[in-house]
SELO-361453 format. One line per field, with one value per atom (N, C-alpha, C): atom name; residue in one letter; x, y, z; residue number from 1. Coordinates in steps of 0.2 Angstrom, whole numbers. Example, Ala and Ser with C-alpha at 12.3 -4.5 7.8 and 13.67 -1.06 7.14 Angstrom:
BEGIN
atomo: (N	CA	C	N	CA	C);
residuo: (A	A	A	S	S	S);
c1: (66	62	66	64	68	64);
c2: (-28	-22	-16	-11	-5	0);
c3: (39	39	39	35	36	39);
num: (1	1	1	2	2	2);
***
This chain:
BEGIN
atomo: (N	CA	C	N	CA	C	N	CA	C	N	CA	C	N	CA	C	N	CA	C	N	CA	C	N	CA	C	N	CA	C	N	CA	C	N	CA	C	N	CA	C	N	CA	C	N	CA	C	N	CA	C	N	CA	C	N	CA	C	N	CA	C	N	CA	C	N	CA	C	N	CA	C	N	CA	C	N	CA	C	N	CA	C	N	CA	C	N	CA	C	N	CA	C	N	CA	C	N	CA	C	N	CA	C	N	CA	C	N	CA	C	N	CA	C	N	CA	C	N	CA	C	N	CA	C	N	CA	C	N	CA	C	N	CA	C	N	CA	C	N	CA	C	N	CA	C	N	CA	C	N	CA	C	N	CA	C	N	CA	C	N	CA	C	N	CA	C	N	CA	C	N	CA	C	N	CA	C	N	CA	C	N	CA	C	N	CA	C	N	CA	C	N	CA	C	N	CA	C	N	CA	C	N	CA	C	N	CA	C	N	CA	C	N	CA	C	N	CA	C	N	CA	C	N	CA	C	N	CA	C	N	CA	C	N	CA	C	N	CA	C	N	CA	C	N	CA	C	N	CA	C	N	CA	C	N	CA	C	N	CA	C	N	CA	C	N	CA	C	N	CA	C	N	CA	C	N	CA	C	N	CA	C	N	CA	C	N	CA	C	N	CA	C	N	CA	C	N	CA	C	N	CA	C	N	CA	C	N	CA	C	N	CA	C	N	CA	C	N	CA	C	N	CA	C	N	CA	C	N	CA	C	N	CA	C	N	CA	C	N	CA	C	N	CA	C	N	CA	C	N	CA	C	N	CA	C	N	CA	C	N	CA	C	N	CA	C	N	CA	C	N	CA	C	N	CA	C	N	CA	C	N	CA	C	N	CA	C	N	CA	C	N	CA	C	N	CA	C	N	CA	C	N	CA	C	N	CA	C	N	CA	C	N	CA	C	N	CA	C	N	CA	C	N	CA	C	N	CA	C	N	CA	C	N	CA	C	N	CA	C	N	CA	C	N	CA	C	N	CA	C	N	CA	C	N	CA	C	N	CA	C	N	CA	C	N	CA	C	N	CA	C	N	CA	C	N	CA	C	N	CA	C	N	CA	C	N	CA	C	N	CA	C	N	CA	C	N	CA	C	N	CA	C	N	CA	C	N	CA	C	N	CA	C	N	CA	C	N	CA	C	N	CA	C	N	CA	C	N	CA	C	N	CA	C	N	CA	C	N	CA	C	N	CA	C	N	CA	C	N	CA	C	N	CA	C	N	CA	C	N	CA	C	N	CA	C	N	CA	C	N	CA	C	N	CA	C	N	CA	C	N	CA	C	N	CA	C	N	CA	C	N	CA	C	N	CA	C	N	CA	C	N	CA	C	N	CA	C	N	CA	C	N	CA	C	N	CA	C	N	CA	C	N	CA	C	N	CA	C	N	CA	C	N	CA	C	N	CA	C	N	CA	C	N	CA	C	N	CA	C	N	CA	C	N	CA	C	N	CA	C	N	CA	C	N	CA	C	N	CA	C	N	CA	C	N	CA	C	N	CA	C	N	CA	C	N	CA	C	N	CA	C	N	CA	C	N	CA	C	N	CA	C	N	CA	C	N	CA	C	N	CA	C	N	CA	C	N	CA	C	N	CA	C	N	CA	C	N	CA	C	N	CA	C	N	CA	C	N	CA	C	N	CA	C	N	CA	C	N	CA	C	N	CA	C	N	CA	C	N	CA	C	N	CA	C	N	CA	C	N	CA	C	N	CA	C	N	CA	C	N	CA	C	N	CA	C	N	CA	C	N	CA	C	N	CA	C	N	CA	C	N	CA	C	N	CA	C	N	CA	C	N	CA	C	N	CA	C	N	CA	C	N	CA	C	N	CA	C	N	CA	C	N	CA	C	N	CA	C	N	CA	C	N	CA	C	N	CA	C	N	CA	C	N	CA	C	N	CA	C	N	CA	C	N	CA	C	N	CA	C	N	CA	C	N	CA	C	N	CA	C	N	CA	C	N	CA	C	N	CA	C	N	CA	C	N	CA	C	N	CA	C	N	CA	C	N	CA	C	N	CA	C	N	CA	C	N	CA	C	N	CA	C	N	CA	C	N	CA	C	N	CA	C	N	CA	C	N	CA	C	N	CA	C	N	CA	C	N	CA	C	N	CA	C	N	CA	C	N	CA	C	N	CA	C	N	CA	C	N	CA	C	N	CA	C	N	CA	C	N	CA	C	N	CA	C	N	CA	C);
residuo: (X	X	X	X	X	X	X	X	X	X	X	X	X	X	X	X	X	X	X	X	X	X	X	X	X	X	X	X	X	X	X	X	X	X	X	X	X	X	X	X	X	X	X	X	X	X	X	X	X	X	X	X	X	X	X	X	X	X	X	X	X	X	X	X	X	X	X	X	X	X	X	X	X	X	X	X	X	X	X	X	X	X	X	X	X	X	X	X	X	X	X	X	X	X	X	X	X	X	X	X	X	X	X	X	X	X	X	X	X	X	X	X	X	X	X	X	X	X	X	X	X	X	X	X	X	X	X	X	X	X	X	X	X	X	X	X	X	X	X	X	X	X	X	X	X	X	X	X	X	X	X	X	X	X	X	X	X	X	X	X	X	X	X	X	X	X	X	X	X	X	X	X	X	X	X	X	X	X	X	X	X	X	X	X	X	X	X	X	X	X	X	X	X	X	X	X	X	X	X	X	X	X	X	X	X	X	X	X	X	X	X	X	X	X	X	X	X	X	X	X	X	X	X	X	X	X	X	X	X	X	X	X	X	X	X	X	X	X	X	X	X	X	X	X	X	X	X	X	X	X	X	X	X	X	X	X	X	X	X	X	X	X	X	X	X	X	X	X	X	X	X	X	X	X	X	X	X	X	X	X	X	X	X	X	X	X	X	X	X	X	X	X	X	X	X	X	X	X	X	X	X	X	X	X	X	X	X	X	X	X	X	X	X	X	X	X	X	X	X	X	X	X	X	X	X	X	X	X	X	X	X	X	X	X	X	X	X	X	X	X	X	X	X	X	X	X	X	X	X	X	X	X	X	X	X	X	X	X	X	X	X	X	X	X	X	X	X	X	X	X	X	X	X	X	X	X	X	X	X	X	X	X	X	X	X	X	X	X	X	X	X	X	X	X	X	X	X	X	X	X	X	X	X	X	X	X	X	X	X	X	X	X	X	X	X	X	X	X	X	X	X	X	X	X	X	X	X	X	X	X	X	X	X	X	X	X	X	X	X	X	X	X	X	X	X	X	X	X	X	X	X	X	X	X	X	X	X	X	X	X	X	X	X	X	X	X	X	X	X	X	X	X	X	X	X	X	X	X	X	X	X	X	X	X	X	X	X	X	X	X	X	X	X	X	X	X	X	X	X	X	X	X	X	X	X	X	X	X	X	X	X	X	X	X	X	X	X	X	X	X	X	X	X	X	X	X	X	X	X	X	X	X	X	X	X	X	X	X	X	X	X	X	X	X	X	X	X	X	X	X	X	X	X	X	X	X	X	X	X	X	X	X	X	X	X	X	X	X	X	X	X	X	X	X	X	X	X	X	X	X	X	X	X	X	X	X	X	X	X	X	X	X	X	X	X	X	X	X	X	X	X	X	X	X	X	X	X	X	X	X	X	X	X	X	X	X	X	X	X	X	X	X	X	X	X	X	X	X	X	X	X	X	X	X	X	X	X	X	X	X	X	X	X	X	X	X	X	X	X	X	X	X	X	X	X	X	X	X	X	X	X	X	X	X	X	X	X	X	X	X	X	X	X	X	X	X	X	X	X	X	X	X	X	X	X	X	X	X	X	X	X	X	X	X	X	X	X	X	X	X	X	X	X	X	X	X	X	X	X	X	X	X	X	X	X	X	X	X	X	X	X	X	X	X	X	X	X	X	X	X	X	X	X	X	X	X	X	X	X	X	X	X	X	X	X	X	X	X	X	X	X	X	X	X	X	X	X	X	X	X	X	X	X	X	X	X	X	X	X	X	X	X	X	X	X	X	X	X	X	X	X	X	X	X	X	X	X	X	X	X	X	X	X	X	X	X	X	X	X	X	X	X	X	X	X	X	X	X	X	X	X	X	X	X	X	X	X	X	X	X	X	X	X	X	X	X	X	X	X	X	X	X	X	X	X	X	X	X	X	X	X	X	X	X	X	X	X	X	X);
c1: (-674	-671	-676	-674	-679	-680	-686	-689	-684	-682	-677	-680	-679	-680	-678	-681	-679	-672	-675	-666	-660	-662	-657	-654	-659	-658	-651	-656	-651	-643	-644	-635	-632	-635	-631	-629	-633	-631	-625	-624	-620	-611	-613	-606	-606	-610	-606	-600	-600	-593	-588	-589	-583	-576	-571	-564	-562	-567	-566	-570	-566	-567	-573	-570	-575	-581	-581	-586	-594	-589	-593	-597	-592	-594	-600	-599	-606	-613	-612	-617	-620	-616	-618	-622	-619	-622	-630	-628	-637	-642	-639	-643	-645	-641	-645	-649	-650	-652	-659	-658	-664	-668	-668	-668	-673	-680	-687	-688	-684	-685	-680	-675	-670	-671	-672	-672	-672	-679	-682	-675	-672	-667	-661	-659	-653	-653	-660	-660	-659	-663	-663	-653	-649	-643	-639	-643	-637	-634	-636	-633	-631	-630	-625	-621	-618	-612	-604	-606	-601	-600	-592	-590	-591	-589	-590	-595	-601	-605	-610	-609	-613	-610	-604	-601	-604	-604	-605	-614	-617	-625	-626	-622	-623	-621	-617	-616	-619	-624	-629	-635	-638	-644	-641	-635	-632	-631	-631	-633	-641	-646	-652	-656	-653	-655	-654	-647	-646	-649	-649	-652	-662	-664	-669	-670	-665	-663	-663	-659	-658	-666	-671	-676	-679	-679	-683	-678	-671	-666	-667	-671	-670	-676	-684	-689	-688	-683	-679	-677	-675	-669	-671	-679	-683	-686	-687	-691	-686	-691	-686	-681	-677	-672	-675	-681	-681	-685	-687	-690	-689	-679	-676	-674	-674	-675	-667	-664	-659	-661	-665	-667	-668	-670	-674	-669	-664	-660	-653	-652	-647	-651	-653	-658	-658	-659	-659	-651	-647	-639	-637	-640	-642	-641	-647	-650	-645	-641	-636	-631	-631	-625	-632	-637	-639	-649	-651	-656	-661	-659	-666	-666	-662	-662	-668	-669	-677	-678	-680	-683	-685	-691	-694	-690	-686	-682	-675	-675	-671	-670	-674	-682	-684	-684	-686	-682	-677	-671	-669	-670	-668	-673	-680	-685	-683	-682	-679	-675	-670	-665	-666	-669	-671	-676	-682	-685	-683	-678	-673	-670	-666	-664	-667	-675	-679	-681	-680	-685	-678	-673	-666	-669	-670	-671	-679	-684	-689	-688	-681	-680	-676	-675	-672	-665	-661	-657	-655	-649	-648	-648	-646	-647	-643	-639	-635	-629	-623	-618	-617	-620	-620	-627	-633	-636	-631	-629	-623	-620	-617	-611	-617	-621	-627	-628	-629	-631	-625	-619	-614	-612	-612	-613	-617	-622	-629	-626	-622	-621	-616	-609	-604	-603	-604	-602	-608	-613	-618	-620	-619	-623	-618	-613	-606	-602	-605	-603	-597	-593	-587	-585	-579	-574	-571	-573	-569	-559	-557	-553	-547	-547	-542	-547	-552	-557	-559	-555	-557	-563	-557	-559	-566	-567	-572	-577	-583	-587	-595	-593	-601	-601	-594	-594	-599	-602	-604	-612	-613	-621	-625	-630	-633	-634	-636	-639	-633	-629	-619	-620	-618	-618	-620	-627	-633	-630	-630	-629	-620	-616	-606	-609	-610	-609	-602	-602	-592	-595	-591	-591	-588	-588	-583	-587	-584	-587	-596	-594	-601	-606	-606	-612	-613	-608	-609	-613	-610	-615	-623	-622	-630	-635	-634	-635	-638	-633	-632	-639	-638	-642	-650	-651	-656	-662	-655	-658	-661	-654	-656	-663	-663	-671	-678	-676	-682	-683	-678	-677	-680	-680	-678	-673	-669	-662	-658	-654	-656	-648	-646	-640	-640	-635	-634	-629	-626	-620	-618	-610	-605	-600	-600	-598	-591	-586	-578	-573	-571	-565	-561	-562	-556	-561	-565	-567	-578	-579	-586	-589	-589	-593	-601	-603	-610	-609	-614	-613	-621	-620	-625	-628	-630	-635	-631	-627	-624	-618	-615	-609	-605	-607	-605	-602	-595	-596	-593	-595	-595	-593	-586	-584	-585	-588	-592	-588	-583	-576	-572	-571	-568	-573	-576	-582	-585	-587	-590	-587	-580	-573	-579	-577	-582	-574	-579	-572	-576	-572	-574	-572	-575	-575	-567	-564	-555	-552	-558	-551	-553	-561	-561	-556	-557	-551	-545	-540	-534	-535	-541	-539	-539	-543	-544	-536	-534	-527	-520	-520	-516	-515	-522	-521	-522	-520	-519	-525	-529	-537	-540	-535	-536	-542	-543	-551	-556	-564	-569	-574	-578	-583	-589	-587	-594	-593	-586	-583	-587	-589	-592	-598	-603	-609	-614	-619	-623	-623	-623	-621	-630	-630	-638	-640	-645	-645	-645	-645	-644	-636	-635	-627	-622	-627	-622	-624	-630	-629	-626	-623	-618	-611	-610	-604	-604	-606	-610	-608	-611	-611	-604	-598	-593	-587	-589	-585	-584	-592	-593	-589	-591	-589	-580	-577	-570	-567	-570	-570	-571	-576	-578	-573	-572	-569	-562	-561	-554	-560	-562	-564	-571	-578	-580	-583	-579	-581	-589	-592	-599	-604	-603	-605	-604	-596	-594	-599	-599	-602	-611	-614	-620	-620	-618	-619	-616	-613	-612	-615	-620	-626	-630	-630	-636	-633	-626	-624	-628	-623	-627	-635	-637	-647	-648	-642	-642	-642	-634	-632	-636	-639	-642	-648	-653	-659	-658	-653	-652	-650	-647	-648	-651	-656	-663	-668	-667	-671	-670);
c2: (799	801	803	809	811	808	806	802	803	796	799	799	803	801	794	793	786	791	799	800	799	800	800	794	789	784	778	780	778	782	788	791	788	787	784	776	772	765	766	772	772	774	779	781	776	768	762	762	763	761	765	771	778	776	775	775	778	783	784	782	778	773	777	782	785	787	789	791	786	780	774	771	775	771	775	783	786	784	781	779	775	768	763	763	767	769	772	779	781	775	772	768	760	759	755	758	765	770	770	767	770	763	759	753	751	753	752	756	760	764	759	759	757	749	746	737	735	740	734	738	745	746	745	741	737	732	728	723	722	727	730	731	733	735	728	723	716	713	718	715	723	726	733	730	734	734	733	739	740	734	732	725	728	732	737	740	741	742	736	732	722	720	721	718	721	728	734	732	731	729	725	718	713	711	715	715	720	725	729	725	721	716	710	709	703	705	712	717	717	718	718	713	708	700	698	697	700	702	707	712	711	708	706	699	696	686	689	694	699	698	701	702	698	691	685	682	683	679	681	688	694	690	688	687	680	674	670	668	673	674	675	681	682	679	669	666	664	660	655	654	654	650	640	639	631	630	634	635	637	638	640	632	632	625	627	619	618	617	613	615	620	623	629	636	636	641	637	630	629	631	632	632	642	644	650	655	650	651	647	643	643	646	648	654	661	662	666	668	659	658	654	651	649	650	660	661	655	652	649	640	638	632	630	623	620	617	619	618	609	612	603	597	600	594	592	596	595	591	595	590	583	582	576	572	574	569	568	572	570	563	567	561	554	554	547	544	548	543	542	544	545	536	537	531	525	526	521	519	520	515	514	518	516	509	509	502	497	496	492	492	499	497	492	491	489	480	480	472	469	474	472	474	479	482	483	485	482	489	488	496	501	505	506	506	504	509	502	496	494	498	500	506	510	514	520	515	511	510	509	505	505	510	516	521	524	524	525	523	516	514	515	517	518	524	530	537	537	535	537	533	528	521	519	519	519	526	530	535	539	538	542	549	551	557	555	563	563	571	570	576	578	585	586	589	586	584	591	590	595	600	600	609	609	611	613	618	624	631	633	628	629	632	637	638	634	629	623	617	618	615	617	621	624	626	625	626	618	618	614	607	611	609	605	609	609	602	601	595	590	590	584	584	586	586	582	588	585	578	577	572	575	582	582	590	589	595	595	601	599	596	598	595	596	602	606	603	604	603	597	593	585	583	585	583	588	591	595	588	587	582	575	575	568	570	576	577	575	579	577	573	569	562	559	559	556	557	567	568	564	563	561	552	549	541	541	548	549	546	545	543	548	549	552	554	558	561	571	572	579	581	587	591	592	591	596	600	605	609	612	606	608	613	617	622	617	621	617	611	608	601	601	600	597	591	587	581	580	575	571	569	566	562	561	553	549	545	548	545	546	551	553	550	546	540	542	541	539	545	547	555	549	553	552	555	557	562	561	566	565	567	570	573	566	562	554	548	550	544	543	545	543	540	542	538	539	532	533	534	537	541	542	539	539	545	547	555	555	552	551	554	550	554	559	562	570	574	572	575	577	570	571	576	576	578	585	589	595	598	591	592	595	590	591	595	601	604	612	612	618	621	617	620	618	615	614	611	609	606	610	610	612	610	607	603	602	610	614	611	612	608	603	599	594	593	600	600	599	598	597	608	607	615	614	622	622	623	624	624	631	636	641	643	641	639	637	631	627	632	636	642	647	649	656	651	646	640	641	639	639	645	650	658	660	657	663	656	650	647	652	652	658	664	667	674	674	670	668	670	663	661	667	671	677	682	683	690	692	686	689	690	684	683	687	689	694	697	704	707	709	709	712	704	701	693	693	694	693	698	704	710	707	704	702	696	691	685	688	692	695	697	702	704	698	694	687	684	685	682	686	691	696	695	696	695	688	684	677	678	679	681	686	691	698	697	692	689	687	681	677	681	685	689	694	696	699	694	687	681	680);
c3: (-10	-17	-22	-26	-30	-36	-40	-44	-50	-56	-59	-66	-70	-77	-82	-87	-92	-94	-96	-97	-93	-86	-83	-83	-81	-81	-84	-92	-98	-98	-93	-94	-88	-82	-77	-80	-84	-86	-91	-96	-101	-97	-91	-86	-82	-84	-79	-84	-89	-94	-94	-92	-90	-87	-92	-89	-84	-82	-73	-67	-65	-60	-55	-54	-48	-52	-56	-60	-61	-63	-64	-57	-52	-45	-43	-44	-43	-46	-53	-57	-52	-51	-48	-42	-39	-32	-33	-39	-38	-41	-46	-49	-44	-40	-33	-30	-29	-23	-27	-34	-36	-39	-36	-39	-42	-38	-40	-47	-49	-58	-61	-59	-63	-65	-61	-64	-69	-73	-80	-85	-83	-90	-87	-81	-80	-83	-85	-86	-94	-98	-105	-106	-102	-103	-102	-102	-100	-109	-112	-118	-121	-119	-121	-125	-130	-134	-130	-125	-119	-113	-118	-109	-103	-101	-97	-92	-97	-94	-94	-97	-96	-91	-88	-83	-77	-76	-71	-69	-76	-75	-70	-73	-70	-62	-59	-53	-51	-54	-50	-48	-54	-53	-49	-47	-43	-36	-34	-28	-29	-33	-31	-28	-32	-29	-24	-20	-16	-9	-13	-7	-5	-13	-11	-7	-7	-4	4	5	12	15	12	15	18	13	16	22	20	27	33	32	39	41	37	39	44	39	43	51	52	56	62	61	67	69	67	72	76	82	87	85	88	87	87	91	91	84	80	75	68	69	64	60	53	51	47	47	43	35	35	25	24	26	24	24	30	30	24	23	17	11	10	3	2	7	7	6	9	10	2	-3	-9	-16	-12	-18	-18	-14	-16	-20	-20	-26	-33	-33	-37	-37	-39	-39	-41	-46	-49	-48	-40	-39	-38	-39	-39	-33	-28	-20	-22	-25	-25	-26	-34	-36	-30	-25	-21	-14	-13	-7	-8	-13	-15	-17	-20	-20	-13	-9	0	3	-1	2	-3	-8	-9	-9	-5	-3	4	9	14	14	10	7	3	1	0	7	8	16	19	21	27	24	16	14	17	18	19	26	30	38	37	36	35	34	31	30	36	41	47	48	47	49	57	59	66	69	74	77	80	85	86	83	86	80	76	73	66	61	65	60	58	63	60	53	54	49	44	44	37	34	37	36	33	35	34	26	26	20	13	14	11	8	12	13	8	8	8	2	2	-3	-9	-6	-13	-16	-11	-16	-16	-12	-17	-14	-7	-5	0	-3	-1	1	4	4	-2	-2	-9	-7	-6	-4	-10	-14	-19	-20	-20	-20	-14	-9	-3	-1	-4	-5	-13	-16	-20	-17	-18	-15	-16	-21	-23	-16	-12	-8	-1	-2	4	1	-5	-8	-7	-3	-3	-11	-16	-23	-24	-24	-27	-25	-18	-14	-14	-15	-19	-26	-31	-37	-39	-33	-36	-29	-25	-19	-16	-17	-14	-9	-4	1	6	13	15	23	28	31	35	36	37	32	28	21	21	21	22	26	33	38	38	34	35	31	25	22	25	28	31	38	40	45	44	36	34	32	31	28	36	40	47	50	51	52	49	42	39	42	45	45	54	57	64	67	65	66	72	77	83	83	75	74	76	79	81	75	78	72	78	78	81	82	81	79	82	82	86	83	85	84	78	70	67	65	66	62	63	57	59	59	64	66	68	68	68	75	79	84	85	84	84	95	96	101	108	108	114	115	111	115	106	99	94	89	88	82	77	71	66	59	57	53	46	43	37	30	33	29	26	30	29	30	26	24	29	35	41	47	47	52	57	61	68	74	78	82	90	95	102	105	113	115	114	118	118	111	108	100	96	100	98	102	109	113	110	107	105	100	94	90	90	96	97	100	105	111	105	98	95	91	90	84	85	94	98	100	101	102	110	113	119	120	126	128	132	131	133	134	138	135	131	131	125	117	118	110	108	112	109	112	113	115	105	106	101	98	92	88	88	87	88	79	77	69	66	72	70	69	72	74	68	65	59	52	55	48	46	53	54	52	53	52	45	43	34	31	32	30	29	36	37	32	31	27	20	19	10	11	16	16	17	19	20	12	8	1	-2	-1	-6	-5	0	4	-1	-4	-11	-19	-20	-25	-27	-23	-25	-17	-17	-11	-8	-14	-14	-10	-12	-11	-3	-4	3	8	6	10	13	8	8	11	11	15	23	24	32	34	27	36	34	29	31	39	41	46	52	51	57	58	53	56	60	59	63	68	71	77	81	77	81	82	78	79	86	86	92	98	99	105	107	101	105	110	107	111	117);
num: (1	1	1	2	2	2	3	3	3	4	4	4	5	5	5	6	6	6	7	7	7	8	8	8	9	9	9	10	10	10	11	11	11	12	12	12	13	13	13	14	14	14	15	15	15	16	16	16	17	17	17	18	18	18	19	19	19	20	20	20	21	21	21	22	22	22	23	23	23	24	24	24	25	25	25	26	26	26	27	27	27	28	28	28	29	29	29	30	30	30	31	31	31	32	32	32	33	33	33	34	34	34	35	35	35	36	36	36	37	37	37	38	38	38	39	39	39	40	40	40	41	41	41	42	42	42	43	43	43	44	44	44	45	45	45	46	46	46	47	47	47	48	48	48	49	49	49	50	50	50	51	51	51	52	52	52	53	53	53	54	54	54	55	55	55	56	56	56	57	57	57	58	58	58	59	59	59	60	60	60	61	61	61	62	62	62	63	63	63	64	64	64	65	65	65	66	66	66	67	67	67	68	68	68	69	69	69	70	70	70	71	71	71	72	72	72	73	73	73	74	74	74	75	75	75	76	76	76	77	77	77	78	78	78	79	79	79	80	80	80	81	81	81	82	82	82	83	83	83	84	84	84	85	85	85	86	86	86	87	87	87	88	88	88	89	89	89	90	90	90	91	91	91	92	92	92	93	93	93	94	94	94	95	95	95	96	96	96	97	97	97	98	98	98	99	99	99	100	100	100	101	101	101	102	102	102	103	103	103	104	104	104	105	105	105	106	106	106	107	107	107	108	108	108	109	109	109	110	110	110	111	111	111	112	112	112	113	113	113	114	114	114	115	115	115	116	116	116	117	117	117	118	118	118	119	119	119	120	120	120	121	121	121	122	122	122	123	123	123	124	124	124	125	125	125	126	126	126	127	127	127	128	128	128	129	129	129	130	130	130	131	131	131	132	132	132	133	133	133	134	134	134	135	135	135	136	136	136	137	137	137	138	138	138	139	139	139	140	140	140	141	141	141	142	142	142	143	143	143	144	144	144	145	145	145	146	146	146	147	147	147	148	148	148	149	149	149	150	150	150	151	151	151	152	152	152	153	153	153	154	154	154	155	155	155	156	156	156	157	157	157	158	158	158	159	159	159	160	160	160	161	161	161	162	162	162	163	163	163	164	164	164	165	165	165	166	166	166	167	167	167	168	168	168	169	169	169	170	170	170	171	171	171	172	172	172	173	173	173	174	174	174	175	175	175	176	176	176	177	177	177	178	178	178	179	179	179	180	180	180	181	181	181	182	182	182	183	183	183	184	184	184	185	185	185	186	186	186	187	187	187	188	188	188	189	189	189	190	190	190	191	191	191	192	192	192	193	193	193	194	194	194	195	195	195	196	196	196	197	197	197	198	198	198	199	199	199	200	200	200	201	201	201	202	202	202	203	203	203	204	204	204	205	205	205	206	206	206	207	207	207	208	208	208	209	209	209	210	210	210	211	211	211	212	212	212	213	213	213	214	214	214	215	215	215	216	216	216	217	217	217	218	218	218	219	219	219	220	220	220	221	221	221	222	222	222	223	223	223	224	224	224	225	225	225	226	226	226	227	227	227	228	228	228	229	229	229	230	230	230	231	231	231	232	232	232	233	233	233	234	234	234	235	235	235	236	236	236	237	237	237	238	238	238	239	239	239	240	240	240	241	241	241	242	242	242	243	243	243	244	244	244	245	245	245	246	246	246	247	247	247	248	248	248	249	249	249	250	250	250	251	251	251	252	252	252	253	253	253	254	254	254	255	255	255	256	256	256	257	257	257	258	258	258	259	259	259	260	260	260	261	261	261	262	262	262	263	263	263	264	264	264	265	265	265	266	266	266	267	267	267	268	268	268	269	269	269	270	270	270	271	271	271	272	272	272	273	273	273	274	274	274	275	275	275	276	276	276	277	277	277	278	278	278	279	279	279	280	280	280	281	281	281	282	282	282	283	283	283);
***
């Protein structure tokens, strides 16, 4: 694309506001195409006169963001797959919805709550599945997490920060949480990932659904609850989800959510999905 002028520029930002739609769609288009010139006077335009054109702004600098969060997910995507990290990939699935989250401050509230129980295991805590229910306890009952049960479809349910911050989420996010805390304690908890439901399953014998406070549930009643709910049985169903896996889970929950409410959102968290999947089958 040929280099554009400050005048140009400023006339493409002013036909974001043009009562004709297609009009204003051309603008938009060159003015992404041109993005490396345009930035700093999209940025200068976030307080225009024109709702119009503040609005139009702001969803072009919400595409550039975007599109630059794209790059680092692409860079993501290409390691191993045994080297793909769940913090790191939520944190990134994140900053979609909330650029200027604070990594540290969030990290660290894992590690202290992580170092809080260890201190309760440390006074002699018991092990198999009465640790689970400790754990359980600690999780759901003291520090308060739960299904959001009337906000299903919210999408903070599905943002890591969201999650730490409301305690409410749905099942996936829960159990990422949960997962995390476990890795820090080494706690010898998986995710898995059934048709319809997301469960935990602690030490090869124990799941744990994170949606209903931590219901503990034997294989028999994963079973039923797949038999019933027309998903038939396989045994894969309840193989351990890999964590590249519960990120693609994660993505198409938002993209679901977005795909009414803002289609641009939705369009870009699909190819974060895609560089998932397509990553993983160049491996």
């Amino acid at each position: 694309m040929k280099s554009l002028t400050e005048g140009e520029i400023r006339a493409l930002i002013h036909l974001l506001g043009d009562d004709d739609i297609k009009t204003a769609q051309i603008a938009r288009k060159t003015l992404i195409e041109a993005r490396s010139q345009a930035e700093s006077y999209l940025e200068e335009a976030r307080t225009s006169n024109d709702p119009h054109v503040r609005t139009r702004v702001y969803s072009i600098l919400e595409r550039l963001r975007l599109d630059e969060l794209g790059k680092r997910f692409e860079h993501f995507c290409e390691m191993p797959s045994a080297w793909i990290d769940l913090e790191e990939g939520a944190f990134l699935i994140a900053e979609a919805g909330y650029p200027s989250l604070n990594r540290a401050h969030y990290r660290a509230m894992l590690d202290d709550m992580a170092s809080d129980f260890k201190r309760r295991m440390d006074r002699g805590l018991g092990r198999g599945r009465e640790l689970i229910e400790q754990f359980n306890q600690y999780f759901f009952e003291d520090l308060g997490f739960a299904g959001n049960q009337d906000g299903y479809y919210d999408p903070d349910n599905s943002f890591i920060n969201q999650v730490l911050d409301r305690r409410l989420g749905i099942p996936i996010s829960l159990s990422a949480i949960y997962l995390l805390i476990a890795r820090r304690l080494r706690i010898p908890v998986v995710g898995i990932g059934m048709p319809g439901h997301f469960l935990l399953q602690y030490n090869d014998s124990l799941f744990i659904d994170p949606f209903h406070k931590g219901r503990l549930l034997n294989r028999g009643e994963c079973v039923q609850f797949l038999m019933n709910n027309g998903f038939g049985f396989h045994p894969a169903y309840l193989s351990p989800t890999p964590t590249r896996f519960m990120l693609v889970r994660m993505l198409t929950n938002l993209i679901q959510i977005y795909s009414t409410q803002d289609p641009d959102r939705a369009d870009s968290l699909t190819s974060f999905r895609d560089m998932l999947t397509h990553s993983y089958a160049k491996v």
